[in-house]
MIKOL-953769 format. One line per 3 residues: number of its first residue (from 1); their letters; for each residue x, y, z of C-alpha. Coordinates in Angstrom, 3 decimals. Example, Ala and Ser with C-alpha at 12.3 -4.5 7.8 and 13.67 -1.06 7.14 Angstrom:
! MIKOL-953769
1 = as = 12.300,-4.500,7.800 | 13.670,-1.060,7.140
//
This chain:
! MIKOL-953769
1 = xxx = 87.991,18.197,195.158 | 90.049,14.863,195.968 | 91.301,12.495,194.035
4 = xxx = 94.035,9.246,195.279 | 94.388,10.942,198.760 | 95.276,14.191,197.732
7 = xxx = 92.892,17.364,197.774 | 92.467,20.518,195.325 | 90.767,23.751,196.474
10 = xxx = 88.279,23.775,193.811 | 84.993,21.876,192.952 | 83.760,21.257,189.536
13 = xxx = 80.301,21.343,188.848 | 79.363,19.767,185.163 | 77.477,22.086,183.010
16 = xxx = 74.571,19.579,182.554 | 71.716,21.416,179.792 | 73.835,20.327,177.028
19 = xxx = 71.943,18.880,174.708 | 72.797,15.157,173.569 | 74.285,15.474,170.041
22 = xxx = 76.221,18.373,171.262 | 78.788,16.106,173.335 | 80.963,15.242,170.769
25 = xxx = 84.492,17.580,169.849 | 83.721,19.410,167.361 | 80.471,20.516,168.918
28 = xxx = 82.442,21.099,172.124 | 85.006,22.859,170.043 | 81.707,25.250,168.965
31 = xxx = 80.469,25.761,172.539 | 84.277,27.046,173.100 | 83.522,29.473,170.550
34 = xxx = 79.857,30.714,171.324 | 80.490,30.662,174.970 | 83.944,32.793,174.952
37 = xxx = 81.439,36.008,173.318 | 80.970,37.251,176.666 | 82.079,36.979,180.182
40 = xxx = 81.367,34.391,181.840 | 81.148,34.256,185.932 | 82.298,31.160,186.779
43 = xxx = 85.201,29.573,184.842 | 84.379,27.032,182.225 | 86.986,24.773,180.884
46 = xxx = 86.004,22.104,177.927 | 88.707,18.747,178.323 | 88.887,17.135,174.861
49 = xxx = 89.983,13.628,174.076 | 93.261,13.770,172.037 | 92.235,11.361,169.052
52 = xxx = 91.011,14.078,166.931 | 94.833,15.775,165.441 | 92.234,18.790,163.587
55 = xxx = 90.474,19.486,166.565 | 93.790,19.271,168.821 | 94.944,22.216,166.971
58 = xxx = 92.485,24.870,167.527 | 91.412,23.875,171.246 | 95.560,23.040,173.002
61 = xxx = 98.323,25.125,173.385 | 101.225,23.203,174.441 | 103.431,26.125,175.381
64 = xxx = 100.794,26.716,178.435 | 99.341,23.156,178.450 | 95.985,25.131,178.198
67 = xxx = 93.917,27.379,175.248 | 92.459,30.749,176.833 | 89.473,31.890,174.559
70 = xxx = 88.701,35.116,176.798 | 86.096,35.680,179.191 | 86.944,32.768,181.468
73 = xxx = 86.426,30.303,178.748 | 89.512,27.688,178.318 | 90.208,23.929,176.880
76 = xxx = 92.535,21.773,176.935 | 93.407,17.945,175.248 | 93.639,15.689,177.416
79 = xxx = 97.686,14.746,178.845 | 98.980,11.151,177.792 | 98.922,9.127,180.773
82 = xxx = 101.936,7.389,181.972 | 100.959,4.005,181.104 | 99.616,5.250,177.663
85 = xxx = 103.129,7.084,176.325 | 102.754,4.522,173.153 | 99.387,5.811,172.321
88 = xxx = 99.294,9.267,171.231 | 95.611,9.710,170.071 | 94.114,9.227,173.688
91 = xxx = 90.754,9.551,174.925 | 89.274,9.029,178.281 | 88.659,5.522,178.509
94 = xxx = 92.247,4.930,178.184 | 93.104,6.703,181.504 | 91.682,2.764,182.780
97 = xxx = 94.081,0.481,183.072 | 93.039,-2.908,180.299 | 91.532,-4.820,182.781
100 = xxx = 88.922,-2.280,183.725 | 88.269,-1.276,180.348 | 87.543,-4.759,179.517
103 = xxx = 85.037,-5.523,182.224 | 81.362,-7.044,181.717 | 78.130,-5.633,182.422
106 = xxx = 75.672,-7.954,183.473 | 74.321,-7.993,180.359 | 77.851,-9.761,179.207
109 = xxx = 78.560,-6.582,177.516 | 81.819,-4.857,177.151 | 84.448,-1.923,175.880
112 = xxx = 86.928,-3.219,173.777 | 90.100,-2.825,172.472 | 91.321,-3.144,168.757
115 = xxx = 94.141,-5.147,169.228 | 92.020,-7.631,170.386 | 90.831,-8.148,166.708
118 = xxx = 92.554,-9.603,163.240 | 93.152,-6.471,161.256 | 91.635,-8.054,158.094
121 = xxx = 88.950,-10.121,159.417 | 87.795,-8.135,162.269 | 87.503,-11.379,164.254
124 = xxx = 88.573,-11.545,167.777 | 91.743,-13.143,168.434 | 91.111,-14.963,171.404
127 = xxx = 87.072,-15.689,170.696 | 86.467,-16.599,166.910 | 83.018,-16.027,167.822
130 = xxx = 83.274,-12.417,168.470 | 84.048,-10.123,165.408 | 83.732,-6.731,164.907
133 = xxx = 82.723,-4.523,161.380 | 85.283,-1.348,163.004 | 87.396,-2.085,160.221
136 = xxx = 88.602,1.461,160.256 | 90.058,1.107,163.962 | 91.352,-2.064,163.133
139 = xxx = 93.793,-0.552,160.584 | 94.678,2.632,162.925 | 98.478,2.354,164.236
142 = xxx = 96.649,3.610,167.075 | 94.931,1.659,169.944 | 91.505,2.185,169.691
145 = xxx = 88.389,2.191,172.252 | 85.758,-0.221,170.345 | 81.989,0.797,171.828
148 = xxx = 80.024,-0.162,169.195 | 79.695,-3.131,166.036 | 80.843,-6.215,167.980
151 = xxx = 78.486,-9.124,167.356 | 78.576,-12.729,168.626 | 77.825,-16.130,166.724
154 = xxx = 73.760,-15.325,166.980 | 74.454,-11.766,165.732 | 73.652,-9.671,168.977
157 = xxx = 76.461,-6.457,170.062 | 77.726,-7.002,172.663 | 79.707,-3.903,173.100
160 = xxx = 78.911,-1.907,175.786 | 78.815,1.922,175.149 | 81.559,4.370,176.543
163 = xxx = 78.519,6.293,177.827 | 77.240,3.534,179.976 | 80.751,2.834,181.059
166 = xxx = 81.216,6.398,182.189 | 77.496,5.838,184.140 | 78.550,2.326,185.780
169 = xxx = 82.075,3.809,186.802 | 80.271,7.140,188.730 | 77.368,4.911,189.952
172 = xxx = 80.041,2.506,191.598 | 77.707,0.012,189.744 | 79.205,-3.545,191.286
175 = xxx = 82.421,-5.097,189.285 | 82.864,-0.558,188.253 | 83.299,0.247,191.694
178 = xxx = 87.038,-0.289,191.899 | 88.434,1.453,189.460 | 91.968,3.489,189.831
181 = xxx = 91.575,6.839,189.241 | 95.780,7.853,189.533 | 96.050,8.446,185.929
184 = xxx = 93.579,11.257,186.032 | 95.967,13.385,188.868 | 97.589,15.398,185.877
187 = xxx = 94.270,16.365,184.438 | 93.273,17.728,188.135 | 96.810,19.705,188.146
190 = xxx = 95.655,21.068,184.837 | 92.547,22.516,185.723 | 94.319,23.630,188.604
193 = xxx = 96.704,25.705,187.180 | 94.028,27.118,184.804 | 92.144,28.458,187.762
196 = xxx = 95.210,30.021,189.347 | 96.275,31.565,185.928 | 92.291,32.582,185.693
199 = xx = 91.834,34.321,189.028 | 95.317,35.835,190.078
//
């Protein structure tokens, strides 16, 4: 595995018959739990956004920096990137610096962040035209990835989904195929040190 010129002695391989509406953390919290029953031959480790504070507690354990269910099953929340330390509730997007978070598909579709938008009105600050009906994120002391609910003047979203984000970034899809990726070295060291803990 490489990542920003520097190489780990492992590969990961993405366990890929998950269903759909099992991606989110509290069902990854309950394939922790199924999957830890018996041994399993090949390591699994389940990375959870930090955002959640209820799920943070039963999947992180900060005096390792990992959780160890048993029978090679182990999770951890995601570390706060340097250029994050102000955010605490982190989840993957923010790893990106702002400027590739906000980039546009060419559909004219985009993340977005919610200090872009009035608190009360949910309109964007810098285009009136835009607003957004995220209230909830709006009010959070936290900055929030917006993916969803942002309509233009003629009432069509033009938020682009975190899932098609994640699919431009790994296609190298063209104005996603330059992307940093320096922020995500301490999540490599992680899963490195779980596999050294795992097989020594």
């Amino acid at each position: 595995m490489k990542n920003e010129n520097k190489f780990y002695d492992f590969e990961i391989e993405y366990k890929e018959d998950l269903e759909p509406n099992k991606q989110g953390s509290s069902q990854l919290l309950e394939v922790c739990k199924q999957f830890c029953k018996q041994k399993q031959i090949t390591p699994m480790i389940a990375i959870f956004d930090r955002d959640e504070p209820n799920i943070m507690k039963k999947i992180h354990d900060d005096s390792q920096g990992f959780k160890n269910w048993g029978n090679g099953v182990y999770s951890f929340a995601l570390p706060i990137p340097n250029h994050r330390q102000d955010v605490k509730e982190i989840c993957i997007e923010h790893y990106y610096q702002d400027s590739e978070i906000k980039r546009t598909d060419k559909r004219n579709r985009r993340l977005f962040l919610s200090d872009e938008f009035h608190s009360n009105s949910g309109k964007h600050l810098n285009n009136p035209q835009l607003n957004t009906t995220e209230i909830n994120k709006l009010k959070s002391n936290q900055l929030k990835i917006i993916d969803d609910k942002v309509f233009d003047s003629e009432n069509n979203n033009v938020a682009l989904s975190k899932n098609d984000f994640a699919t431009y970034i790994y296609n190298k899809e063209e104005g996603f195929n330059d992307f940093g990726f320096r922020a995500f070295q301490e999540v490599f060291e992680i899963v490195n040190k779980i596999l050294i803990y795992h097989y020594k």
